[in-house]
C-alpha positions as CSV (number, residue, x, y, z in Angstrom):
1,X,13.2,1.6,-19.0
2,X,11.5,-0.9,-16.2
3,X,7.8,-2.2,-17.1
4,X,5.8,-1.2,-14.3
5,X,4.2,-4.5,-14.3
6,X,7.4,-6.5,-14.3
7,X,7.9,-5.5,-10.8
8,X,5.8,-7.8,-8.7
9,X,5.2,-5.3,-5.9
10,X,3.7,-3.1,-8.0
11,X,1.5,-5.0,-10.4
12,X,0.1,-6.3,-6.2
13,X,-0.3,-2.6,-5.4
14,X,-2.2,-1.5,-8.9
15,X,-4.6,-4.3,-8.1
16,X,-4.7,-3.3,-4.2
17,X,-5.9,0.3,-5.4
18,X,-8.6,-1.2,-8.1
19,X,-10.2,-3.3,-5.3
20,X,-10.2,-0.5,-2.4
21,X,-12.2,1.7,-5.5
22,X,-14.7,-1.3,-5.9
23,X,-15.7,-0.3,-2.0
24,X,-16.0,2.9,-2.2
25,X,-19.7,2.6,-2.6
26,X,-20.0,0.0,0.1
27,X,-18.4,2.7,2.3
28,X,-21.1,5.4,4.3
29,X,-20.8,8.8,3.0
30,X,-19.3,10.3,6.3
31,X,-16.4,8.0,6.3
32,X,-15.6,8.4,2.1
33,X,-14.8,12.1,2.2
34,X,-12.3,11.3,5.6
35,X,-10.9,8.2,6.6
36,X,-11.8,6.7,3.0
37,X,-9.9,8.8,0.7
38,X,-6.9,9.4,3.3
39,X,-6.4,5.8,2.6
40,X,-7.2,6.1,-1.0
41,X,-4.3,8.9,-1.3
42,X,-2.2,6.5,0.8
43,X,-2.3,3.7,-1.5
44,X,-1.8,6.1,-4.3
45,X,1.8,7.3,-2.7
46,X,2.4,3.8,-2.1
47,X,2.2,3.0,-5.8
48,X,3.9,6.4,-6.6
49,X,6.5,5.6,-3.9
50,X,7.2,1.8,-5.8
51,X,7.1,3.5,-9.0
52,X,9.9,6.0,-8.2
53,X,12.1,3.5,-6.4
54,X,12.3,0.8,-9.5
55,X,13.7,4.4,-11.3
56,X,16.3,5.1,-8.5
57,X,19.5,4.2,-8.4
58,X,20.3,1.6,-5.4
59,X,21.6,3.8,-3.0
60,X,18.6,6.2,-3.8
61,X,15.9,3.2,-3.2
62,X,16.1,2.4,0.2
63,X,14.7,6.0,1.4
64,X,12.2,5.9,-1.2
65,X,11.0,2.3,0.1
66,X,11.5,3.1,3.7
67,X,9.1,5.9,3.3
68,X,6.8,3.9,0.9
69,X,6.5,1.0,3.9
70,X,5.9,3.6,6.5
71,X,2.7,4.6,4.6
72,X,1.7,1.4,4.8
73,X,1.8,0.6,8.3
74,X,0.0,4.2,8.2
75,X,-2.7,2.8,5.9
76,X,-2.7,-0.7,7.7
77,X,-4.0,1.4,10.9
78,X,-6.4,3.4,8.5
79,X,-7.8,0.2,7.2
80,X,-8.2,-1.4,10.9
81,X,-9.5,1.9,12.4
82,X,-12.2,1.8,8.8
83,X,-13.2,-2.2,9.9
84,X,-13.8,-0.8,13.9
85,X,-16.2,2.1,12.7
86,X,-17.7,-0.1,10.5
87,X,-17.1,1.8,7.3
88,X,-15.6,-1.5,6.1
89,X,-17.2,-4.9,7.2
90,X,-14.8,-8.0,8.5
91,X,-15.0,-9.6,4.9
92,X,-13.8,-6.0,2.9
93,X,-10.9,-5.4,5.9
94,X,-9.6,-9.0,5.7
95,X,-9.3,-9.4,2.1
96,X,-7.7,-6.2,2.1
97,X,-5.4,-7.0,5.3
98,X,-4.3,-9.2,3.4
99,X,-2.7,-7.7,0.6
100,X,-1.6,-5.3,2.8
101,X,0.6,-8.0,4.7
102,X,1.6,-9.5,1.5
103,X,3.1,-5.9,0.1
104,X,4.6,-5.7,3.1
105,X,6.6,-8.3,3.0
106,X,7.3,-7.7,-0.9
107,X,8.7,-4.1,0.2
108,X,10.5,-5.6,3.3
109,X,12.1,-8.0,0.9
110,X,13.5,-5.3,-1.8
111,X,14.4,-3.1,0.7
112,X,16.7,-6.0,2.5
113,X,17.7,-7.0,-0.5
114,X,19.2,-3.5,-1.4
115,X,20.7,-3.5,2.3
116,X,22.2,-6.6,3.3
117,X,23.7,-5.6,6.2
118,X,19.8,-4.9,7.7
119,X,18.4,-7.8,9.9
């Protein structure tokens, strides 16, 4: 059995979610019921999605973290979209860009990892 935390990706993830809660007070109430918790249920599939993968068996992975990273570009546009309508000011979007890039290339690098022949 894995230890959730023993997989980098997702320990970055966990703490992704816990900051994106801290702002959900920062963010105006007609954005949080919308735009605000898609992204919230966004991140969560993305920690669900790592999750399942580090269960998986290698040829089962790479659809599970193909689909995982296509959430996050999804919630990468979410998050810039939140910054333009000022639900999220340019200090929240670009500590959270951040991570976002970084998970990125943690999930680009297990899933080339898995598939060698990928450039």
């Amino acid at each position: 059995m894995t230890d959730e935390f023993d997989i980098p990706v997702f320990k970055k993830a966990y703490d992704f979610y816990k900051m994106f809660y801290m702002f959900r007070t920062t963010v105006p109430k007609q954005d949080k019921y919308t735009i605000y918790l898609k992204s919230e249920n966004l991140i969560i599939e993305i920690i669900e999605g790592i999750l399942s993968a580090s269960y998986k068996q290698k040829f089962e992975k790479i659809s599970v973290l193909e689909r995982t990273s296509l959430n996050l570009n999804v919630l990468r546009v979410f998050i810039r979209l939140m910054k333009e309508i000022q639900a999220l000011d340019n200090k929240k979007y670009s500590a959270l860009e951040e991570i976002i890039d970084e998970i990125g290339r943690m999930l680009g690098g297990w899933i080339r990892s898995l598939n060698p022949r990928q450039v």
